[in-house]
Every structure is written in C-alpha cells, then in structure tokens.
Kinemage of the C-alpha trace (Angstrom):
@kinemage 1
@onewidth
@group {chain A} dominant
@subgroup {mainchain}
@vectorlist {calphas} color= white
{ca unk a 1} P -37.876 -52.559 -9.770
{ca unk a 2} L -34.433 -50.967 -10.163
{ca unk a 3} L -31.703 -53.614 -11.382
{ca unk a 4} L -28.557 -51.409 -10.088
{ca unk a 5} L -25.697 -53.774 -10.517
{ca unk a 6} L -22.405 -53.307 -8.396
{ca unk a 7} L -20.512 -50.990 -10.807
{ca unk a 8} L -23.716 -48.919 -11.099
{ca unk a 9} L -23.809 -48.614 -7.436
{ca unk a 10} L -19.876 -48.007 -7.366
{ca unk a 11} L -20.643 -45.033 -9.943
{ca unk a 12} L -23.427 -43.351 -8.234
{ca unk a 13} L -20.769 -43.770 -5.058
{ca unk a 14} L -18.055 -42.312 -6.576
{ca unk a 15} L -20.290 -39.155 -8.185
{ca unk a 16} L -21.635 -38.873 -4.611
{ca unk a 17} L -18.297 -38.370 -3.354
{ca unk a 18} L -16.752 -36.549 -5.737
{ca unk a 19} L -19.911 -33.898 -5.650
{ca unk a 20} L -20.213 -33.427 -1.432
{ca unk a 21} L -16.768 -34.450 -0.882
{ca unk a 22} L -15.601 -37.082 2.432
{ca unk a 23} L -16.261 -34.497 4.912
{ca unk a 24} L -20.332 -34.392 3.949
{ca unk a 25} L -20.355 -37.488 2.703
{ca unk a 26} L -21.297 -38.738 6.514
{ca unk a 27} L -23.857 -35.884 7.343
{ca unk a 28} L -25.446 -36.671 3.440
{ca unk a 29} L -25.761 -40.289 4.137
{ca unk a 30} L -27.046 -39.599 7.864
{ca unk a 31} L -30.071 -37.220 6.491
{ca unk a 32} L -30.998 -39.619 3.444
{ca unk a 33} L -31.301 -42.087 6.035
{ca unk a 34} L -33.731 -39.888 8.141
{ca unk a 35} L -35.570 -39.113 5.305
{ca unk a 36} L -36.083 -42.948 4.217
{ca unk a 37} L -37.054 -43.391 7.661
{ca unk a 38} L -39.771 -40.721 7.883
{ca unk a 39} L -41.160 -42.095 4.526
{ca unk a 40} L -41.652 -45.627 6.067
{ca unk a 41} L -43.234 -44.305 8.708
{ca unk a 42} L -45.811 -41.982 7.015
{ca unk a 43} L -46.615 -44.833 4.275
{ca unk a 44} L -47.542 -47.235 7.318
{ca unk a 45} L -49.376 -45.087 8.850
{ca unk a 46} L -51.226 -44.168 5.666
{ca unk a 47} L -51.345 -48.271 4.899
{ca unk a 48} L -52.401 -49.061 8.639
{ca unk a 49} L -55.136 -46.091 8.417
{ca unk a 50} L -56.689 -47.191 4.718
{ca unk a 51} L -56.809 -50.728 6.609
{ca unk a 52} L -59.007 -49.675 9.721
{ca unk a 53} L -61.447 -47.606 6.943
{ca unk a 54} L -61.849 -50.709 4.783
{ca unk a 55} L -62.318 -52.743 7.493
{ca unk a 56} L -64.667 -50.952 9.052
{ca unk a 57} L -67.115 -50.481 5.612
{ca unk a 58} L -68.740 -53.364 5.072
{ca unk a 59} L -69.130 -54.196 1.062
{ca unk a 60} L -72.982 -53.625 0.343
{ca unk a 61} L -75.183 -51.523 -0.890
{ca unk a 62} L -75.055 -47.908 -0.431
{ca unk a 63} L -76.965 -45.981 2.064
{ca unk a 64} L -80.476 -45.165 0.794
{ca unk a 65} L -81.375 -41.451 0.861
{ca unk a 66} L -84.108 -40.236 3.346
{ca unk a 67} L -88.062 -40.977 2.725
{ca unk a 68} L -89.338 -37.214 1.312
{ca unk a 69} L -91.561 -37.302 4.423
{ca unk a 70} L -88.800 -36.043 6.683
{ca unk a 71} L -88.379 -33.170 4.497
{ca unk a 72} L -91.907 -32.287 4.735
{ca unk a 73} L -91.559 -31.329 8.641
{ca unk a 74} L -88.482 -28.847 8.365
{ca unk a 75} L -88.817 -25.489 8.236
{ca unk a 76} L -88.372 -22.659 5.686
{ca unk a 77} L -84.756 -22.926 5.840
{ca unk a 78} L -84.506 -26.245 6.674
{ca unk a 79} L -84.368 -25.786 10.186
{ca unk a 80} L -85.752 -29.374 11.237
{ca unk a 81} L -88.254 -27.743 13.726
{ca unk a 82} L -91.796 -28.262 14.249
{ca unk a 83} L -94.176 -25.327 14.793
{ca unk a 84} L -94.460 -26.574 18.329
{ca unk a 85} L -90.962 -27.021 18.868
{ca unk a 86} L -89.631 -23.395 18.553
{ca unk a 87} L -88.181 -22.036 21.594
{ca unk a 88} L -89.357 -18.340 21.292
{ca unk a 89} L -92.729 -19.776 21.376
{ca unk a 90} L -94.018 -17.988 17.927
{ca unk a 91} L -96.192 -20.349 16.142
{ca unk a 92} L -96.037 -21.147 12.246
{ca unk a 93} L -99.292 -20.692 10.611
{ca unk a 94} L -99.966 -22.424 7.517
C-alpha cells in the first residue's frame, strides 16, 4: 500500500492548510470523512451482495439449452401457443 511516513503526512498537512486555510480546514476534513464513509458503505454492500450471488450458484455445469421439440409447438412468432389454445378460437391449419 501507501508507505506515508510522518513528515510526508506533516507535508500533505501543512499544503492542506495552507491551500483551504484554518477556517475550512474543519468543514474539509468533516466532508472527506463523509465521503470515506459513504465509500465503505457502498463497497460492503457491493461485497455483501457478490457474496449472496456466489453463494447462491452452485459450481457445475451450465444449464443445458431446451430439447428442439419445444420449439416445434410455438407459433409463427414464437408465441408458445397451441392451435387449440388460442383464445379467439381461430384454428391454425397446417
């Protein structure tokens, strides 16, 4: 990670102050801590979320596609209705 030693940290300090002067300096540091806070928070939830999906996937083989005798039953557009099954009652002649 970052090696900041102390007069790194006194440096980026003093630059801080010298830039938003004492009277920001509270509100800056205030905000930056919000902001560091909100981060955690997201990249739990993110963590805690990609944690519940790998859980729940078991490690296997993928799903296998359907048999090509389902396809053979849908209609023109792929409507997934028999002849039988329409609700306007028109029948499919083939």
């Amino acid at each position: 990670m970052l090696n900041i030693g102390p007069w790194e940290l006194i440096l980026i300090l003093v630059i801080v102050l010298i830039v938003f002067g004492p009277g920001r300096l509270p509100e800056v540091a205030r905000s930056m801590g919000k902001a560091v806070n909100e981060f955690r928070k997201a990249s739990s939830g993110v963590q805690r979320m990609w944690e519940e999906v790998t859980r729940e996937a078991p490690p296997g083989p993928a799903p296998q596609a359907q048999a090509p005798a389902a396809a053979s039953q849908e209609g023109p557009a792929g409507e997934g209705q028999t002849a039988e099954a329409k609700p306007s009652g028109e029948q499919k002649t083939a």
